[in-house]
N, C-alpha and C positions, 0 to 999 in steps of 0.2 A: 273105695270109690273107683269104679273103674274109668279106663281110657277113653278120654272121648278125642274129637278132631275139632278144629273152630277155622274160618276164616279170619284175617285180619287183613285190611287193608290200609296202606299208608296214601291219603291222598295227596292231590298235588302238591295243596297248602304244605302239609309238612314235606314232602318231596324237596320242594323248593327250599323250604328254611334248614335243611340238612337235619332232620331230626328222625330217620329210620335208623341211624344206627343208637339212637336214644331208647325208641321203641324196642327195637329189636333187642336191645339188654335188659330193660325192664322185663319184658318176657323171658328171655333166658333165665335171669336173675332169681324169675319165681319158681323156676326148675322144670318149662317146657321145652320142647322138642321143637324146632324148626323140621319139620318136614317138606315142604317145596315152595317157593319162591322166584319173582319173576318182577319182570319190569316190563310196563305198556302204557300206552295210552290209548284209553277205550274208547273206541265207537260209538256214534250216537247209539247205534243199534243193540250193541252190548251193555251202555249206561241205562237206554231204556229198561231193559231186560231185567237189570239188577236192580232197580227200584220201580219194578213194576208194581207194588203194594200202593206204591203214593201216587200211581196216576189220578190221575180230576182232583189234587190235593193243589193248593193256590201255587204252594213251593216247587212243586215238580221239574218245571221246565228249568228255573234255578239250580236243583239238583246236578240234574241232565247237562247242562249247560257245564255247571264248572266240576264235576268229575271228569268230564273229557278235555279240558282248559290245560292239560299237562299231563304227564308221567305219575303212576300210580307205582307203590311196588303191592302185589297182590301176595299174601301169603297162608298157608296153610300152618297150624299151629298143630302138638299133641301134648295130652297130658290129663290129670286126673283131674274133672271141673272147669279145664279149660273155655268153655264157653261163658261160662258165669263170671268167672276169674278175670277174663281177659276185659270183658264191658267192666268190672268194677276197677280195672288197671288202667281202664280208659278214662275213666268218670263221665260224670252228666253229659249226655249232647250240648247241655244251655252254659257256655262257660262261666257265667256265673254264679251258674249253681255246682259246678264242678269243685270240690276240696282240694285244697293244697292236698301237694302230694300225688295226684292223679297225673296222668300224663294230657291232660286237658283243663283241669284246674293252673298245673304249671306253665303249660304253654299255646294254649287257646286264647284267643281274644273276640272271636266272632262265631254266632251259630252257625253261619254260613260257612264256615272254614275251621272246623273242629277237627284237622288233622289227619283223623282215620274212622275207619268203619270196621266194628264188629258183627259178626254174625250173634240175635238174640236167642236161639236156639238150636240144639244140633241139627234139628230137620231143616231151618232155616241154612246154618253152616253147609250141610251136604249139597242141598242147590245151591251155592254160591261157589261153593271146590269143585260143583260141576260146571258150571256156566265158566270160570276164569282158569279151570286146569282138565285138558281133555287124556283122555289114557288116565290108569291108574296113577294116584299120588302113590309113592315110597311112604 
């Protein structure tokens, strides 16, 4: 299998509850590569941008609204599967359909506030490492 790249993002929700350095060893743990990583708080304009698929979607403006409500860390991952790998590190978006064991099964309590976001594909991943990381990632 070769190398692929994925975004991961920690959103506020877990920002807040101190839980990136949970994340972030989970990922290590499975034997990927932190490549670049960054701490912000996104813009309406940049929130819009990154969930652009779900505009006219009922959820949207809620989206929009609490990605930007705090401090994200945005990161760039590597590794072989890493994009498939890292949503199933993640589990379900719906926390109660998330599995013990998941990092959303273990520490989600709301759809609305499910922690982080992965990229579903690598072509979805590359627009994401592009819009949150300008210049070449390492």
């Amino acid at each position: 299998m070769e190398k692929e790249r994925t975004f991961l993002m920690v959103k506020p929700d877990g920002v807040k509850r101190k839980l990136v350095g949970e994340i972030i060893g989970r990922m290590e743990a499975k034997g990927f590569i932190l490549a670049a990583a960054r701490v912000l708080v996104l813009s309406p304009t940049l929130a819009e941008e990154h969930y652009r698929e779900h505009r006219g979607r009922p959820y949207y403006r809620e989206l929009v609204e609490f990605i930007t409500s705090g401090p994200v860390v945005a990161m760039v991952w590597e590794g072989p599967g890493v994009v498939e790998l890292t949503r199933r590190l993640l589990g379900h978006r719906e926390p109660l359909q998330a599995l013990p064991g998941t990092i959303r099964g273990d520490y989600a309590g709301q759809t609305t506030q499910n922690l982080a976001h992965a990229a579903d594909s690598p072509e979805t991943a590359a627009r994401e490492i592009a819009l949150f990381f300008q210049g070449p990632v390492l």
